[in-house]
GUKOLBA-230616 format. One record per residue: chain; residue in one letter; residue number from 1; x, y, z of N, C-alpha, C, O in turn. Coordinates in Angstrom, 1 decimal, m for minus. Layout:
N
<atom 'A' 'A' NUM <X Y Z> <X Y Z> <X Y Z> <X Y Z>>
...
***
This chain:
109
<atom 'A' 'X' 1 <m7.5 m78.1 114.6> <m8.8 m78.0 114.0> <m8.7 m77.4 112.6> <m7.9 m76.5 112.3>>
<atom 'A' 'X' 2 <m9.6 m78.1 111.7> <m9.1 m77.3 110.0> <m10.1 m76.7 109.9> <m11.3 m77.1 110.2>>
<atom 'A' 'X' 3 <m9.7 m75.5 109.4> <m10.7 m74.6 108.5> <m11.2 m74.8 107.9> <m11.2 m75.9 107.5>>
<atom 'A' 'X' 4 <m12.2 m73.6 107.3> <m13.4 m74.0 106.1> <m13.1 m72.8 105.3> <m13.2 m71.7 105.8>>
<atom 'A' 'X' 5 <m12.6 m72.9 103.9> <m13.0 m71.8 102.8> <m14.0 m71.7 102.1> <m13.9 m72.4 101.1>>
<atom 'A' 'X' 6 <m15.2 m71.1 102.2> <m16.8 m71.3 101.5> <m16.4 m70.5 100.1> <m16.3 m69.3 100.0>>
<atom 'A' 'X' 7 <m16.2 m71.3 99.4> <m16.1 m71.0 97.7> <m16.6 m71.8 96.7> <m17.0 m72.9 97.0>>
<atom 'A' 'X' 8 <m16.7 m71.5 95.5> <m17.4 m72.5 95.1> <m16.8 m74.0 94.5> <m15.6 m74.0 94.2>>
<atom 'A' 'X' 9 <m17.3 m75.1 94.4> <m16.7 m76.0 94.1> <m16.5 m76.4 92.8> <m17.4 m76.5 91.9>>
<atom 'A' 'X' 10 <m15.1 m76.6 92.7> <m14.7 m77.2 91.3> <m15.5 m78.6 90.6> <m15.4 m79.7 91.1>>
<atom 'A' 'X' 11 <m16.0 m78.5 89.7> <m16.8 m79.7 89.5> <m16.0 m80.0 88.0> <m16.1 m81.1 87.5>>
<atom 'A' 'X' 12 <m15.4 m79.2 87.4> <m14.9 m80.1 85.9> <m14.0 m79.5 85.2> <m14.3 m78.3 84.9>>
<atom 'A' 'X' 13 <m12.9 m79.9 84.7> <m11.7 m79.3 84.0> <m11.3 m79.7 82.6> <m11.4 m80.9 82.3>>
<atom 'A' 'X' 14 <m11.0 m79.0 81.8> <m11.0 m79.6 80.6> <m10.5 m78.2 80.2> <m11.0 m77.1 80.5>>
<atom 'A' 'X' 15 <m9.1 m78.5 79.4> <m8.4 m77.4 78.6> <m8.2 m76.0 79.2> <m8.2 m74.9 78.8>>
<atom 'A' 'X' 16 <m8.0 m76.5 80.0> <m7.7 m75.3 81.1> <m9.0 m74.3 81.4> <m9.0 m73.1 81.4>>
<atom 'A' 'X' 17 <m10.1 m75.1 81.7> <m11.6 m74.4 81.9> <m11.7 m75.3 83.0> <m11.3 m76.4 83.2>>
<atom 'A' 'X' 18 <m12.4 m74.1 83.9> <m12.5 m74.9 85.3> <m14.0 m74.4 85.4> <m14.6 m73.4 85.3>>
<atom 'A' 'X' 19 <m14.5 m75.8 85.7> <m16.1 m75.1 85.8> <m16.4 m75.2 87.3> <m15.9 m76.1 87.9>>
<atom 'A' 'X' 20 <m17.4 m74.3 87.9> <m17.6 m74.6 89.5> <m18.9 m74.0 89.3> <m19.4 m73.4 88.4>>
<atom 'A' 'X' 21 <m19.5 m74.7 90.8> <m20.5 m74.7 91.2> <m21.2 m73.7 91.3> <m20.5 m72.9 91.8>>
<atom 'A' 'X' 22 <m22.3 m73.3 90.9> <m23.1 m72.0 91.4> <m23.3 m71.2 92.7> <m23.5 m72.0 93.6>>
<atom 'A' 'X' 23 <m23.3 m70.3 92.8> <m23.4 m69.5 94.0> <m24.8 m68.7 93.8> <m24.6 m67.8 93.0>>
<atom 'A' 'X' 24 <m26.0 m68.8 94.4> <m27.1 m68.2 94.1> <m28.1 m68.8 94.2> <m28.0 m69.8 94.9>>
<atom 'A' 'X' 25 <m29.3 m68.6 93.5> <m30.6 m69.2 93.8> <m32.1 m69.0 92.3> <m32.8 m68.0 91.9>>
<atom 'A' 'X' 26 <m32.0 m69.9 92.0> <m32.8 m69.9 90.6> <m32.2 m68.7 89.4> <m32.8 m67.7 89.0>>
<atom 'A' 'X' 27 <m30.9 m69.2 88.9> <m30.2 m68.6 88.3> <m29.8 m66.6 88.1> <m29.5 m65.8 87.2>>
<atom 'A' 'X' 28 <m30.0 m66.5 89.6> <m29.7 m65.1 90.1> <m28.5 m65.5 91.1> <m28.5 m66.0 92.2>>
<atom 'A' 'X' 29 <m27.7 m64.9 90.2> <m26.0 m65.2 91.3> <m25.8 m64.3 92.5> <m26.0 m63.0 92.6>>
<atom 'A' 'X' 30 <m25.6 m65.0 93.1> <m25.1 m64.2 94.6> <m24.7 m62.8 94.4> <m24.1 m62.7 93.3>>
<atom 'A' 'X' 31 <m24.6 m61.6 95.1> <m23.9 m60.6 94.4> <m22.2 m60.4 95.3> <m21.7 m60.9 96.4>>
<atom 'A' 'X' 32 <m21.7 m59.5 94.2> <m20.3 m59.5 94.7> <m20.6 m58.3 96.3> <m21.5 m57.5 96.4>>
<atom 'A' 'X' 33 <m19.8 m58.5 97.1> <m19.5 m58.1 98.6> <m19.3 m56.7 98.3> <m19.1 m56.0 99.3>>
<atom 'A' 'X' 34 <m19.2 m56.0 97.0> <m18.9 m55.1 96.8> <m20.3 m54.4 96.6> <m20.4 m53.3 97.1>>
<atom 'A' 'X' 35 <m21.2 m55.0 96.1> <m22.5 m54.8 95.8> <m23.3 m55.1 96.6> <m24.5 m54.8 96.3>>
<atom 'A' 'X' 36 <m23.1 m55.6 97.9> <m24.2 m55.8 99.2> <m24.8 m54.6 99.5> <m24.3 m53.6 98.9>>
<atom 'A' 'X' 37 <m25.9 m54.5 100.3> <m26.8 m53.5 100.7> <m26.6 m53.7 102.2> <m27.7 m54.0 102.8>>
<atom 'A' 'X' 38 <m25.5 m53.7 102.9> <m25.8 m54.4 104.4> <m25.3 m52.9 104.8> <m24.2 m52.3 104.5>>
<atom 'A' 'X' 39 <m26.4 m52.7 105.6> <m26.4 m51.4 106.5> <m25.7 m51.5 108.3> <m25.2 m50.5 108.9>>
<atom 'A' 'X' 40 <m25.8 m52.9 108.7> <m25.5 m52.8 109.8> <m24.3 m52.7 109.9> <m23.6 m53.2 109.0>>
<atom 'A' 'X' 41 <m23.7 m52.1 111.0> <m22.3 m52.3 110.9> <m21.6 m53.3 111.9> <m20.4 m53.6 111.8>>
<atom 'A' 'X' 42 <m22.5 m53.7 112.7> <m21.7 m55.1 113.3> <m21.5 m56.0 112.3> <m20.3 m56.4 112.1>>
<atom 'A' 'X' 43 <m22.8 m56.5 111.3> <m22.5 m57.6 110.7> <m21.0 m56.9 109.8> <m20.0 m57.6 109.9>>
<atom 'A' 'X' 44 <m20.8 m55.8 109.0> <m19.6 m55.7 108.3> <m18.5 m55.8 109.1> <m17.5 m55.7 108.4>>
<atom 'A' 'X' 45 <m18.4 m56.0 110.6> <m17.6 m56.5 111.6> <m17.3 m58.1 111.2> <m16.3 m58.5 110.6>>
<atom 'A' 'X' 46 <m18.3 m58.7 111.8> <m18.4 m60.0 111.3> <m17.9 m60.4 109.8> <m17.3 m61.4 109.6>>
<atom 'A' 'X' 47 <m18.1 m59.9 109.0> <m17.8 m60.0 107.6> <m16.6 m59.8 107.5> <m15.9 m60.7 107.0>>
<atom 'A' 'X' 48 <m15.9 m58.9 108.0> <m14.5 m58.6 108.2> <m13.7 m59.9 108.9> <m13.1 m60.6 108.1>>
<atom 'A' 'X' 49 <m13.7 m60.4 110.1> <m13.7 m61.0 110.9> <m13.3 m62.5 109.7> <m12.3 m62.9 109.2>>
<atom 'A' 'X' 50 <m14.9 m62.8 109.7> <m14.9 m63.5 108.4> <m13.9 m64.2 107.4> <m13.4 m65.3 107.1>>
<atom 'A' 'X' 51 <m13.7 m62.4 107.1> <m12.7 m62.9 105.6> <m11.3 m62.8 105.7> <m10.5 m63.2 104.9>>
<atom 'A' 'X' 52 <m11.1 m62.3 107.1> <m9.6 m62.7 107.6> <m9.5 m64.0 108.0> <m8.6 m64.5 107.5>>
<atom 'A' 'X' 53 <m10.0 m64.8 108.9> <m10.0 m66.1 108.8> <m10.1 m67.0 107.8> <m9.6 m68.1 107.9>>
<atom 'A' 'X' 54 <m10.5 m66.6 106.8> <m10.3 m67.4 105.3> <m8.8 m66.9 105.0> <m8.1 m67.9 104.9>>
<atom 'A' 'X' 55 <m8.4 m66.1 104.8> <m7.1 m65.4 104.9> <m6.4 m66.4 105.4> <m5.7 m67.1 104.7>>
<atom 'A' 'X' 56 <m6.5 m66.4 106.6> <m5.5 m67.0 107.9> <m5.8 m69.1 107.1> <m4.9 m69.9 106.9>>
<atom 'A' 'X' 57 <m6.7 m69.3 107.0> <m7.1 m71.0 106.9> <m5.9 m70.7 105.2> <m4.7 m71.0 105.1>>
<atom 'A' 'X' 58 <m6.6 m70.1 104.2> <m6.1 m70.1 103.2> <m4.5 m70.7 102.8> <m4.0 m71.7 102.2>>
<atom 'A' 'X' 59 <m3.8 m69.0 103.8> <m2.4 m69.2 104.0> <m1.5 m70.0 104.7> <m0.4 m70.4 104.2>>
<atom 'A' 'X' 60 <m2.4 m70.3 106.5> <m1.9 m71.5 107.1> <m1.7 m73.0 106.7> <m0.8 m73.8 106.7>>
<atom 'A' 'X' 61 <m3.1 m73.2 106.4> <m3.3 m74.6 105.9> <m3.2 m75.2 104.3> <m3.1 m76.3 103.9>>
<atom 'A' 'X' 62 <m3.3 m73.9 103.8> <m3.6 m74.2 102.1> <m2.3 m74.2 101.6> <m2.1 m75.0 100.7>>
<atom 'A' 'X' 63 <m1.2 m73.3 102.2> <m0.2 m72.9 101.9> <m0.6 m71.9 100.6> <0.0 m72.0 99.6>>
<atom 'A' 'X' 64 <m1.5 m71.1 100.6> <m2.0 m70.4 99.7> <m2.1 m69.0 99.8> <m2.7 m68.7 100.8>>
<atom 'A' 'X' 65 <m1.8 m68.1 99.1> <m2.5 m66.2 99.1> <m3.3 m66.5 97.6> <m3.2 m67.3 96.7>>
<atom 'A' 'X' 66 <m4.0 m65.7 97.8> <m5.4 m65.3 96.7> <m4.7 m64.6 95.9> <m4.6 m65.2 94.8>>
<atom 'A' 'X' 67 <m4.0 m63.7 95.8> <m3.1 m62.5 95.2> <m4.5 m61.4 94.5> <m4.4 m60.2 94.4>>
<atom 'A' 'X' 68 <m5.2 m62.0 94.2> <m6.6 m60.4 93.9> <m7.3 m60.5 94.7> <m8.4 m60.3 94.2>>
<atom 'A' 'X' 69 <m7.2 m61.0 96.2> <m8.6 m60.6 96.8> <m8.7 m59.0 97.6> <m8.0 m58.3 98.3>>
<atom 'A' 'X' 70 <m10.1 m59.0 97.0> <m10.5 m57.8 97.1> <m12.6 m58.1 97.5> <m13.4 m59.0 97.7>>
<atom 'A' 'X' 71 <m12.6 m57.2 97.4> <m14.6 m57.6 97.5> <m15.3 m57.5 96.2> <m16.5 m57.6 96.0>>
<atom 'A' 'X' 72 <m14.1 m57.3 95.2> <m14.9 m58.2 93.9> <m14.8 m59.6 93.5> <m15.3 m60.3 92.7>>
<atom 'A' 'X' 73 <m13.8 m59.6 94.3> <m13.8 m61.3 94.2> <m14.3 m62.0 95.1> <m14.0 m63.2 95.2>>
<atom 'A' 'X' 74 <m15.4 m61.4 96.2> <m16.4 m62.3 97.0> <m17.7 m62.3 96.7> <m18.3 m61.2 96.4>>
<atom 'A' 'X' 75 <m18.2 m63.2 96.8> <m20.0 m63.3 97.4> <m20.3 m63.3 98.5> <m19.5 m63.6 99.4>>
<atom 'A' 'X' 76 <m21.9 m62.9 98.8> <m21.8 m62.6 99.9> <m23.5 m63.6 99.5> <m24.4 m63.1 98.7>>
<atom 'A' 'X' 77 <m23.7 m64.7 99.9> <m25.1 m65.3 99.9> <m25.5 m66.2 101.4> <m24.8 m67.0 101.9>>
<atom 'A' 'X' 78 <m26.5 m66.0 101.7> <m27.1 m66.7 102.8> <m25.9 m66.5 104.2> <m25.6 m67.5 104.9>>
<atom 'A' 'X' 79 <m25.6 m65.5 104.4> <m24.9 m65.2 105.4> <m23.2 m65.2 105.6> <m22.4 m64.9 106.6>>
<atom 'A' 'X' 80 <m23.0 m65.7 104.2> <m21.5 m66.1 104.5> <m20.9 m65.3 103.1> <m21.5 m64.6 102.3>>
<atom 'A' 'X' 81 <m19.7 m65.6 103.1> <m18.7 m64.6 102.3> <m18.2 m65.9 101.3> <m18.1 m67.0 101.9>>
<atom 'A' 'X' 82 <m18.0 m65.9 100.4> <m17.6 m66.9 99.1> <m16.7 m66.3 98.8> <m16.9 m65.1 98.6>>
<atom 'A' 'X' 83 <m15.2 m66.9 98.4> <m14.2 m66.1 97.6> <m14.2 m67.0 96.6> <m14.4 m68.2 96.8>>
<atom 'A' 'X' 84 <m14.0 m66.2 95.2> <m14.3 m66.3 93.9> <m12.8 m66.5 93.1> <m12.1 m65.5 93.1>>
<atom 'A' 'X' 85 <m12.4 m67.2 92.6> <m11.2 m67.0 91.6> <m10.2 m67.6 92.6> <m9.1 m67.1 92.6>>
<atom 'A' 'X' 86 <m10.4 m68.5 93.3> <m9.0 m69.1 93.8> <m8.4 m69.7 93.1> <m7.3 m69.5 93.5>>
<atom 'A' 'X' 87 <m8.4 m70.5 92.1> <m7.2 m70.9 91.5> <m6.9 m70.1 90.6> <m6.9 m70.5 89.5>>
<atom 'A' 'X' 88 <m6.6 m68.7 90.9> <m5.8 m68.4 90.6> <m4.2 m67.5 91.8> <m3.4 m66.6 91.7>>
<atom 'A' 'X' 89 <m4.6 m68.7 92.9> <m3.8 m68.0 93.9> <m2.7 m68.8 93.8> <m2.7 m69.8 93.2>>
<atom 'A' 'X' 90 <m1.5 m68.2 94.7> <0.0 m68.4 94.7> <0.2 m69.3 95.5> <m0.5 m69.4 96.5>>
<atom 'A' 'X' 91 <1.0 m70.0 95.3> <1.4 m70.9 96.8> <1.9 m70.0 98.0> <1.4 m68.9 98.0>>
<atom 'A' 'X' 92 <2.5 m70.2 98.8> <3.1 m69.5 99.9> <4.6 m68.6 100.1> <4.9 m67.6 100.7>>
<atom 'A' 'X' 93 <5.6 m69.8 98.7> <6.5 m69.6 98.5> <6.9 m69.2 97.3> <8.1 m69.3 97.0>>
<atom 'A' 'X' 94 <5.8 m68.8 96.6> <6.2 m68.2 95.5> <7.0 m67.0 95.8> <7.1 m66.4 96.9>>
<atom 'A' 'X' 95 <7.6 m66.7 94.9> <8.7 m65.3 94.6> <7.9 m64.2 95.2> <8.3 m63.5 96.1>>
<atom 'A' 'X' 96 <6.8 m63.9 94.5> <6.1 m62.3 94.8> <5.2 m63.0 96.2> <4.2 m62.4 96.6>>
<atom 'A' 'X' 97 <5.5 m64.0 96.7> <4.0 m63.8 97.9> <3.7 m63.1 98.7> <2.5 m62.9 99.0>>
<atom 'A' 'X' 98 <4.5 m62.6 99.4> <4.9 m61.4 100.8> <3.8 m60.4 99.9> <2.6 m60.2 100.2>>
<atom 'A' 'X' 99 <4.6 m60.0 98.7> <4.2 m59.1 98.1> <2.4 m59.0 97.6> <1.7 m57.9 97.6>>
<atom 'A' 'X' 100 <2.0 m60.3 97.2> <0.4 m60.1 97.0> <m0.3 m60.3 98.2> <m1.5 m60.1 98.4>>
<atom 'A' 'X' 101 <0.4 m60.7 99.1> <m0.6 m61.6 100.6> <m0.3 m59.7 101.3> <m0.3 m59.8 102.5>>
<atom 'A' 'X' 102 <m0.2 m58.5 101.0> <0.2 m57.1 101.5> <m1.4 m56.6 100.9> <m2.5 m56.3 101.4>>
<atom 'A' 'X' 103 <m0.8 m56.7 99.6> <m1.9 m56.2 98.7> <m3.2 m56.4 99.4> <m4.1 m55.7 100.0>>
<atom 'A' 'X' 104 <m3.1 m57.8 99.3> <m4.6 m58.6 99.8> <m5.4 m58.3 101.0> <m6.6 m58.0 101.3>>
<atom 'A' 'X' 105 <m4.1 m58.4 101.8> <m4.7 m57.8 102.9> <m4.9 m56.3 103.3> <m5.7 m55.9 104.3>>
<atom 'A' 'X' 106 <m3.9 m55.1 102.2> <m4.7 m54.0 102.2> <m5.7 m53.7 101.1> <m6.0 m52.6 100.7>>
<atom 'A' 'X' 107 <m6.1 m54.7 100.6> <m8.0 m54.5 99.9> <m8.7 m55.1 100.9> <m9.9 m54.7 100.8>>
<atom 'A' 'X' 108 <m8.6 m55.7 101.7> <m9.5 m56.3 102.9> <m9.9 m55.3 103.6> <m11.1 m55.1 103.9>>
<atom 'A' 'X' 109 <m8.6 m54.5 104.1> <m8.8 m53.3 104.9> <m9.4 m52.0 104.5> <m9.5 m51.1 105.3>>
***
């Protein structure tokens, strides 16, 4: 079964400018995961939950680590988690990857 990473989509490149899709709703952008107001603590269960499975689809299937993810680099809109800035992630077998996929996973935690 393949995963899903909800991020936004690449729609146009030119000179090394990557333009992607909006995240939000009548030009009020989603806010970063950092900036949520979510009080319950199951759902930040679920959100956790969540963003390790992007983690796991990322690195399994993508052959990819994020190397800055953290919860400024997510959105959090209409119930789900958006990670922000993926192309700027490493392959699997880059030199430092052990080393950012640690990082990453201790800003997750």
């Amino acid at each position: 079964m393949e995963g899903v990473i909800t991020c936004p989509v690449g729609l146009l490149v030119k000179s090394n400018v990557l333009v992607m899709d909006f995240i939000g709703k009548d030009m009020h952008n989603a806010p970063r995961l950092k900036d949520c107001n979510i009080k319950d603590i199951e759902r930040w269960s679920e959100i956790y939950l969540e963003v390790a499975k992007i983690m796991r689809v990322l690195y399994q299937e993508c052959k990819l680590i994020h190397a800055d993810l953290s919860e400024y680099n997510m959105l959090y809109w209409e119930d789900k988690v958006y990670v922000i800035d993926v192309s700027q992630s490493v392959e699997h077998d880059h030199p430092h990857a052990l080393e950012f996929l640690r990082r990453d996973i201790g800003n997750v935690n």
